[in-house]
C-alpha positions, 0 to 999 in steps of 0.5 A, a space after each residue: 936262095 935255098 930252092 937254088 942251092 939244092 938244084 945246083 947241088 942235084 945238077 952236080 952230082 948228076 945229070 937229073 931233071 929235078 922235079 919238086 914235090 911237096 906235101 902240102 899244095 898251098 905251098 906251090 902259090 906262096 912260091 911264085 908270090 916269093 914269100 916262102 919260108 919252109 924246112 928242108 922235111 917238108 922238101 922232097 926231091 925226085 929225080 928222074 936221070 936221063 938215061 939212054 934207051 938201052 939202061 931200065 928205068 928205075 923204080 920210084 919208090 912211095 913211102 910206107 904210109 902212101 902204098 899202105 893207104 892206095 892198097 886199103 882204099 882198093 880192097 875196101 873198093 873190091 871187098 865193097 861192090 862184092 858185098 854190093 853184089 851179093 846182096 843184090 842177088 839175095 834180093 833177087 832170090 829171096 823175090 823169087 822164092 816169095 813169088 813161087 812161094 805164093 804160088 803155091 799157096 794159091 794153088 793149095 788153098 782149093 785143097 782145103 775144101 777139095 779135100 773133105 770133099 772127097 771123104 764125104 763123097 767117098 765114104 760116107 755118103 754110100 754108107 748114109 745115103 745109099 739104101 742097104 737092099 740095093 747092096 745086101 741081098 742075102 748071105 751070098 758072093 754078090 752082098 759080100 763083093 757089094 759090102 767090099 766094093 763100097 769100102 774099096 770107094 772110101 780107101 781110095 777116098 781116104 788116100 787121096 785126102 790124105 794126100 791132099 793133106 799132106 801137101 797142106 802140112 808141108 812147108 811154104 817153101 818147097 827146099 825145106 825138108 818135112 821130117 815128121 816122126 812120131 814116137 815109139 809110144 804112139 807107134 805102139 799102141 796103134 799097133 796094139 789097138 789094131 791087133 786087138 781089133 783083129 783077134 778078138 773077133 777071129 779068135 770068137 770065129 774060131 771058137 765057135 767053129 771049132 767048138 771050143 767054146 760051147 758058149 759060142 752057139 749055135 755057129 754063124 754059117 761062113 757066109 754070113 760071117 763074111 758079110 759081117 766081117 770079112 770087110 772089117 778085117 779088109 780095112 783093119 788090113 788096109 789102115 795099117 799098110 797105110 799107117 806103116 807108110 806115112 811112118 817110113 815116109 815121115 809123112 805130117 798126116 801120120 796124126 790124122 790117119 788113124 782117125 779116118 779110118 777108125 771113124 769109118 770103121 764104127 759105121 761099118 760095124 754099125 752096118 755090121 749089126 744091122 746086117 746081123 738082123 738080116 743074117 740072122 746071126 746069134 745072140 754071142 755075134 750080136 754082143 761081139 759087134 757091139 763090143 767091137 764099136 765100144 772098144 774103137 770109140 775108145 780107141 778114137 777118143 784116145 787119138 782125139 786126145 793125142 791131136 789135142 796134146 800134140 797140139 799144146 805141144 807144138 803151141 809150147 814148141 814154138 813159145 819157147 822158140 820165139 825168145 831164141 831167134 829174138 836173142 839171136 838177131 
């Protein structure tokens, strides 16, 4: 009775069709079994007029709670597949870089090998190896430019372990940069060690040249002290250049670099003295060869110890990294 009341009053007040819409679904059974009992909130009522073909149709207005629901229920859609999305595409990304990444590290495993290779083959097997008559003939241009010949071979040795080296120490994955620099200190005393190197012996020259030093006699001819020296002074000259360049470059090999050298450099003055014996060079050249060997095994085990404290550091380094990420997951 009250379902036809309504409708009759609907139809009275204008020429609607009635549609009826309940909340719950069950109720649309209990109506055609005629055993409905319900309140008038539980009724809505949406009517659709007849309207001619010239006038608009009306907006039908949701409530509140409906529009909010379909309006969340689309954004947690669109927010969901783009999340999907993207992490599908770290997924492929972070394959590839794993792909190109062992690559890579296929292709730098020779290296280990290949490297050491060429610095025994280019320095020290001409110094051990090599007979000294077939390089030395006397105190002439051809000994000298022979002596300079065979250290031109260990630099060119020596830059590409270096290289080598350097393509070892950089990181797996090529987009990360490598910034290595070392501190002022150590720059430092490098350059005070090298400098040292070269004027003791040049100063020495000189004073026996020019007799400043009565000590210094009787004087060493000037090719014989060119085939004593002129190649140390070469690779003294060659080893800062390419410690100045590993700097700028901040280049990981800066800490390996002056080990090289200075490790090829006491055999060159130990040939030096055993040139010293062909030259017939004075007594005073004799203790200032031997000098110098003493000052640049001083000098390599001051680096040694430097590759031993710069690894207790980075070991401390990355200690002390490791609770940092696990406290940041």
């Amino acid at each position: 009775m009250v379902s036809q009341g309504m409708v009759s009053l609907t139809k009275s007040l204008c020429t609607m069709t009635p549609r009826v819409r309940l909340k719950n679904p069950n109720m649309l059974q209990k109506l055609k079994t005629g055993s409905c009992n319900f309140r008038f909130r539980n009724l809505r009522v949406l009517c659709t007029p007849k309207l001619s073909q010239w006038e608009p149709s009306p907006f039908i207005h949701a409530s509140a709670e409906e529009a909010a629901d379909i309006v969340l229920d689309k954004t947690a859609n669109v927010f969901e597949s783009i999340v999907s999305e993207s992490a599908e595409e770290e997924k492929v990304d972070m394959s590839a870089q794993q792909r190109t990444n062992s690559q890579v590290q296929v292709l730098k495993w020779p290296i280990w090998l290949l490297g050491p290779s060429v610095l025994l083959t280019s320095g020290m097997a001409p110094t051990l190896w090599l007979p000294l008559s077939s390089v030395f003939l006397g105190s002439n241009v051809v000994s000298l430019l022979s002596l300079i010949g065979l250290d031109c071979i260990f630099n060119l040795g020596a830059t590409l372990f270096l290289l080598m080296a350097d393509s070892c120490a950089r990181p797996k994955d090529p987009s990360q940069s490598c910034n290595s620099k070392p501190p002022f200190s150590y720059k430092f005393w490098n350059m005070f060690s090298l400098i040292i190197g070269f004027l003791v012996p040049m100063l020495l020259l000189f004073g026996s040249q020019s007799g400043l030093l009565a000590s210094l006699q009787p004087q060493i001819p000037f090719l014989s002290s060119a085939v004593i020296l002129f190649p140390y002074f070469i690779l003294l000259a060659v080893q800062t250049l390419t410690e100045i360049l590993t700097w700028h470059w901040q280049s990981p090999v800066w800490l390996v670099t002056p080990v090289v050298y200075e490790a090829y450099r006491i055999l060159q003055l130990m040939r030096g003295l055993t040139l010293s014996a062909e030259v017939n060079a004075p007594v005073w050249v004799v203790h200032m060869l031997r000098g110098l060997v003493s000052w640049w095994v001083l000098i390599l085990g001051m680096q040694l110890m430097r590759v031993a404290w710069f690894a207790g550091f980075a070991s401390r380094t990355t200690t002390g990294q490791q609770p940092q990420s696990v406290a940041s997951k």
